[in-house]
Every structure is written in C-alpha cells, then in structure tokens.
N, C-alpha and C positions, 0 to 999 in steps of 0.2 A: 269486916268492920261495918256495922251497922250506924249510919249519922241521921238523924233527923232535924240538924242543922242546929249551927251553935247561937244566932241572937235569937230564936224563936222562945215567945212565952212557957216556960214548961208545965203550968198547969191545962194548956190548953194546946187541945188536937187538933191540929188540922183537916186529920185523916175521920174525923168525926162526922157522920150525918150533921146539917147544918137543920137549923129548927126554923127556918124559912123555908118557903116553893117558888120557884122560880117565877112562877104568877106575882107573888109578891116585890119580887126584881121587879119585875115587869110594867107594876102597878105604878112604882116610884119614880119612871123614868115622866117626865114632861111628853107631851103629845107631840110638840113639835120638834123633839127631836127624834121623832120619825119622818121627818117630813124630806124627802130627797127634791134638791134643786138641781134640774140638770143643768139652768144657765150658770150657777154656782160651779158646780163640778167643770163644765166647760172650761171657768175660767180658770181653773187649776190644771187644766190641760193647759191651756194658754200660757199659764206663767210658767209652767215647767219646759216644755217646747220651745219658750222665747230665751230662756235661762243658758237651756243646751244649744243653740242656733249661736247664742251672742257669746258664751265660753268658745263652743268651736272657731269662730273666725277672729276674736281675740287674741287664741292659742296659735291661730295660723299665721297672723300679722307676726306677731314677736318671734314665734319660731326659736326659742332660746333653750337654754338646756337650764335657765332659773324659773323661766316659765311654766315647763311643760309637769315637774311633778306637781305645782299648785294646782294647773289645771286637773293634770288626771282625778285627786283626789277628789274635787269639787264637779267636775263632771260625772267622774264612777257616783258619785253621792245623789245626782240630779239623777242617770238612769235608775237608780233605788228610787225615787221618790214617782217613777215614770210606774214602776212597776206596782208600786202603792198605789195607782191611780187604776190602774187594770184587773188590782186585787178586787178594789172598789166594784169594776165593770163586774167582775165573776160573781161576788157577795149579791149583787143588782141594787146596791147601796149608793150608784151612782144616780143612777134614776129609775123611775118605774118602764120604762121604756127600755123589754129586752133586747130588741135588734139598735137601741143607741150604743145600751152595754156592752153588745158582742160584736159591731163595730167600735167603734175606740178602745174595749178590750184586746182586738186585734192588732189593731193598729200600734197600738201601746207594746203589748206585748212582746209582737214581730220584732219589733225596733229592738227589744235587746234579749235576742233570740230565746225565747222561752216560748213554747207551745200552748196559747190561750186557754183553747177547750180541754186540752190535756191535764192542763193543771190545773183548769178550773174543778176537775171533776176529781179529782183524785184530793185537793185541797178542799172540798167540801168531804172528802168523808174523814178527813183532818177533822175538822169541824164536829163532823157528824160521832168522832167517838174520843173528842179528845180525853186526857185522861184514862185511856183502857191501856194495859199494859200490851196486848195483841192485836188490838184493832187500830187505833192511833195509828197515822200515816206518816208523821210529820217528828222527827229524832223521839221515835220512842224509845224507850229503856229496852235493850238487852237482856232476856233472862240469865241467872247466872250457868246454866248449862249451855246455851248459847254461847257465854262467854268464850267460855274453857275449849270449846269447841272449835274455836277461832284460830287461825296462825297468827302470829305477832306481828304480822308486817297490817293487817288488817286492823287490829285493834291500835297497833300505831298512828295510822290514819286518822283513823274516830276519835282518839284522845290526846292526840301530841299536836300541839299548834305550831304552824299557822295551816298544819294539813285539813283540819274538817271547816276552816275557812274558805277553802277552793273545792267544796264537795256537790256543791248545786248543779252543774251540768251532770257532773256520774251520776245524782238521782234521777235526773229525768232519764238519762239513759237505763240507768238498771234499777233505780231505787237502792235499798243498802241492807245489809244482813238482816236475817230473818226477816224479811220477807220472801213472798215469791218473785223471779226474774220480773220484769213488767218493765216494757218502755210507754212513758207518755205519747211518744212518738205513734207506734204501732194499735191500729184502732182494735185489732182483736187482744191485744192485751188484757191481761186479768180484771187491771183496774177498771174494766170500761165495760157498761153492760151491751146487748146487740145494739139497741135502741141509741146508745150515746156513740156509735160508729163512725158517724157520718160527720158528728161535729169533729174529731177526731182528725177525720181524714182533711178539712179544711185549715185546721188549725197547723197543722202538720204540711202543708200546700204555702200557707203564708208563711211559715218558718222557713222554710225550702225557700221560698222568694227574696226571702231577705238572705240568706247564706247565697244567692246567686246575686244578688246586687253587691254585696261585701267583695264575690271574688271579680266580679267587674270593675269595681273601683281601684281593686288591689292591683291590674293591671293599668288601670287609666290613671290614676294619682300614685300610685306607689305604692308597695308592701310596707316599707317605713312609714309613710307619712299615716297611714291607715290606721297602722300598729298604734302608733303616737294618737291619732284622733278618738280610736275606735276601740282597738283591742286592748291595750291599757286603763281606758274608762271600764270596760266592761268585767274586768276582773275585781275591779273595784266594787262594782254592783257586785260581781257574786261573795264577797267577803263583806259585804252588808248584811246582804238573805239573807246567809249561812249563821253571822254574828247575831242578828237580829230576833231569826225564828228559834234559835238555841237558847239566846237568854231568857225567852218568854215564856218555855219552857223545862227549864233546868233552874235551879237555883240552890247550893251548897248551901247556903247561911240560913236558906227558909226551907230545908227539910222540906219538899213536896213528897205528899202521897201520891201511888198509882193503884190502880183499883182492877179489879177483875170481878167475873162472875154478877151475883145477885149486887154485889157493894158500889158497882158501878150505876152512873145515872146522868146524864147530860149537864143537870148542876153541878155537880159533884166533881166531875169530868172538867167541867169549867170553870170551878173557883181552883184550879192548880195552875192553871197561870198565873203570869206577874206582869204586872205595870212596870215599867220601866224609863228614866228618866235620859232623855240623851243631848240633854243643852241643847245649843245652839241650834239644832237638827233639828227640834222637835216640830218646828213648825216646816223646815222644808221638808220633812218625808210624812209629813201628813198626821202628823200625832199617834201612829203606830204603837207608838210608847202603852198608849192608854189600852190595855192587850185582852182586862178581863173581862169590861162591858162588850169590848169587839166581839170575843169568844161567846158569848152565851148569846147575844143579841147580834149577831151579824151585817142585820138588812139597816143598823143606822148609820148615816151617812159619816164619814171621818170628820166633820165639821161639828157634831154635835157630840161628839165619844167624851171630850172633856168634861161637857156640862151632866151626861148622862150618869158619867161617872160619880161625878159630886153628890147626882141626887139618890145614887143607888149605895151609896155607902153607908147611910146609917143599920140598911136594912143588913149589909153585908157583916158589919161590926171587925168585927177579928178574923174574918175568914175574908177580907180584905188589907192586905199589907201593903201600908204606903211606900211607895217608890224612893230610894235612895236620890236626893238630891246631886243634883251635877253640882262641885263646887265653882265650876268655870265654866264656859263655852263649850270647851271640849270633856265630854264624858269619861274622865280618864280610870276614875272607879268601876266602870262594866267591866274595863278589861281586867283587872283583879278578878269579878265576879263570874268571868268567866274561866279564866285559868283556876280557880280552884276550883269550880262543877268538875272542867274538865279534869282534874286533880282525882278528885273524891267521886263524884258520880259517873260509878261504872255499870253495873250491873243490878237487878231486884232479884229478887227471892223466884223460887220458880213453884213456892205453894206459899199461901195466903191469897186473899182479896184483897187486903191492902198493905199494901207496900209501899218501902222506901228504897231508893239508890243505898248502895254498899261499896265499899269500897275495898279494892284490890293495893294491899298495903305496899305491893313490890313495884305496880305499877304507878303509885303516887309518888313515887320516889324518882321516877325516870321519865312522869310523861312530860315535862315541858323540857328534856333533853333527848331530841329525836338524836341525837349523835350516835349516845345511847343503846337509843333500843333497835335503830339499823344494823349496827354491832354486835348487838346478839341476836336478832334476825336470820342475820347470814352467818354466826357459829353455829344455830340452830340445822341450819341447812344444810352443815357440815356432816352433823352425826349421823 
C-alpha cells in the first residue's frame, strides 16, 4: 500500500523540484542570526547543569517513591536537553571557537554516555545526505527487499512501541539494518575516515571515563541509589532521541518523499523534514522542534532557529508545513503521530528516485501489539 499521506494538499507535490536554490533560503535569513554567542551558549550550559545539580539533591532529600517518577521524567528531559547542547558543540553552532566546542562537546556528551566525536562524525553525514534513501544515517527508510529479508523479531523492534524508543545505545553500538556493522566506538570503523581516528579514540577514552566513574559510585553510593539518580534519567533521554530524531523524520499524515540517484540534492534532501511542536519543552530542550532551517542551515545557533525560520518561509511556501500545535503543555498529539508513521511507514520501493513509505498491511494491524507479533515470532521458529 502506497500512502502519500492523508491531510497533505493533493494538487501539490512535495516530491517535486522546488523552484527556489538554496542561495535563496539563504538570502532570507537575517545576518545575525548567524551570529554564535558563546557567553550565550555558556549560559545555557549553566542553566541546564544548575537545573540537573538542583533536581538531583531535591530527589535525594525527599527520597520518596511519589517523588522519584516526577523526577526521573524531568531530569531524563534535562539530560535531552544537555545533549541538544553538544549537538550544538558538533554543528560548531555554539561558537566559532572549535576547541570551546569539542570541550563542552565532551563534556556534555560523556555526561550521558554518548561518544562526542563519534557521533559527531557519523551525524554530520546525517546531515550531509539527509533525504537519500541509502546514504542517510539517521532512521532511513528500509528498502522493500530489505524488508522481507528481515526475521520478525527485527522488524518488531523497528516498529512495535516502546521498542525503537530504547534503540539509541544499539546504534552507536552496531547502527541498524542495512547498513554496514560500524561502532561509533571503534576508530577503524567504516563510518570514520583514517584522518578522523584519532578524534575517535579520545571521544571513546572520555566515554570509558565516565562508565568507570558510574561503576565507582555504584559501589560508593549504591547500585540503587544510582539506578534512581542516574540510570532511570538516562533511559529517559534515550526515548527522547529516539522520539524526537524519528518524528523529524517520518511523518504518516505528510507523505514525505525519499529520493535516490540524479533526484537527490541537499535542498531537496532537506525540505523532508518537519517542524515539530512539543509545548511546554520547547524552550527546555532548546527549540529542536524547529528541525527544517536546523537541517539545511546547521551552523545557526539554536537561539536564532525560530526567527530564522519565520524569515525563510515565504520563500519556502508549501514545501514548508506548519507544525501541529500542542493543545496543552504536554504534546500528547506526537504520540499519535508517532504510532501511526510507526503504523504505515514501513518500507520504499526498491526502484524509482522518488519515493514514498508503503505500508505492510499485515503488519499495521499488529505493530502496536508486540504481544502479538512475539507470538508469532516464536511459532515462526517452530517450523
């Protein structure tokens, strides 16, 4: 079943050459909001680090079992918004000052174990093709012979929730089908050219630092107490990622194209994202939300993305979709938008240049019951 997504205009393609160049984006955006403040950016380090400092010892005093899920949510939310800052450092959108960047990138990063240079490198060629259906780094589309190729317990994973919510550590570790093996970790990894080795092997050194201070504490304060401060926030951050880098690109209701061969092109590539609205949040995890001026224009800093945005839209016209409003605080419409991508967007076509997600009609019927599809899984493995 082929969708191109049900509120979208039907006289109008998305999958169309846009009659704008990216020069003219470009053109429209205000001068200073290229302008990177690092005593700016600082203090968004600051408020964040004071935020998680003052949840932590909060959660310690009361120590209660009514306390500790408020906090976790609200802390796992603050490490999301730590990691937004480090995104920052990698982009070099935080300042023009690259060793500020890859200190506080580090620092940031370590803190809730993710591999700086690792990801920095492998999330710029994120960047560098988003929209290609084979080069894209970051939840591309599955071809449909890939698909079919798969066992069940695999494609269970990728589309039954809350499983590809907890998927962020197994990509740095292996990354995910169809690609090749590659750890962020490992500097001779695929993803990493000789030359970027070395950043590699540091990033990977301060990871390791931080998983030996975790099991230090874990003896000195307690495996529980840890678990409660540390390990439960930090699952929280990775069902943010995970939530966060899927919505911006996937979207059921707006029919995104993917493109291959000659049809691809860095604009083109980069109007498939989506803006996304996520209340209350939006200002603690840094305006993240605003996804499409990020994607094509990277190096602006996260403080100016909204205005950037404003002033790039007329040029953008209809190949800019305004973001679903949060009716309240809490963004309880994503999750809808989410459980139906994961619904319907399965797998593209494995010929054309531009493509849509298709949908696997047996499996829209069972992915949001992993009961389900473990069940047949394991009669599968029967026969």
């Amino acid at each position: 079943m082929h969708m191109k997504g049900f509120e979208e205009d039907e006289e109008f393609d998305r999958g169309a050459p846009p009659p704008f160049k990216l020069a003219d984006v470009r053109a429209a955006i205000p001068k200073h909001c290229w302008v990177k403040d690092p005593w700016r950016s600082m203090s968004y380090v600051l408020r964040d680090v004071s935020v998680i400092v003052l949840l932590a010892v909060v959660a310690a005093r009361f120590d209660n079992w009514f306390a500790w899920p408020v906090y976790w949510v609200a802390q796992g939310t603050m490490f999301w918004a730590l990691f937004v800052l480090g995104h920052d450092c990698g982009h070099g959108s935080f300042s023009d000052s690259q060793c500020l960047n890859n200190l506080v990138g580090h620092v940031l990063h370590s803190f809730i174990l993710v591999p700086y240079h690792g990801w920095r490198i492998s999330h710029r060629t994120h960047h560098s093709n988003h929209g290609h259906v084979e080069n894209d780094e970051s939840w591309h589309p599955w071809t449909e012979k890939l698909y079919k190729s798969l066992d069940k317990l695999t494609i269970m994973l990728r589309f039954t929730a809350p499983f590809p919510l907890l998927a962020y550590p197994f990509y740095l570790w292996w990354r995910e089908p169809g690609k090749t093996r590659g750890s962020h970790f490992n500097p001779n990894s695929e993803l990493f050219g000789p030359q970027e080795r070395h950043d590699v092997v540091t990033s990977t050194i301060c990871w390791l630092a931080m998983v030996v201070l975790l099991v230090a504490l874990c003896f000195t304060v307690g495996a529980v107490p840890l678990l409660k401060l540390y390990g439960v926030p930090y699952w929280v951050f990775v069902t943010w990622i995970d939530l966060v880098t899927y919505l911006h690109h996937h979207g059921y209701e707006e029919g995104l194209p993917w493109y291959r061969g000659k049809e691809w092109n860095y604009l083109r590539g980069g109007l498939t994202t989506i803006d996304r609205d996520y209340g209350m949040f939006n200002n603690i995890h840094h305006d993240i939300g605003t996804h499409v001026v990020h994607h094509l224009f990277p190096q602006i800093p996260h403080y100016h993305l909204i205005e950037a945005t404003e002033a790039v839209k007329p040029i953008l016209g209809k190949y800019y979709k305004e973001p679903r409003r949060s009716a309240g605080p809490i963004p309880f419409h994503l999750f809808r938008s989410y459980i139906n991508s994961l619904k319907h967007n399965h797998f593209v076509s494995d010929k054309g240049d531009v493509v849509y997600y298709e949908t696997d009609p047996h499996l829209a019927k069972t992915s949001i019951n992993p009961k389900s599809l473990l069940i047949e899984f394991f009669y599968s493995q029967k026969k």
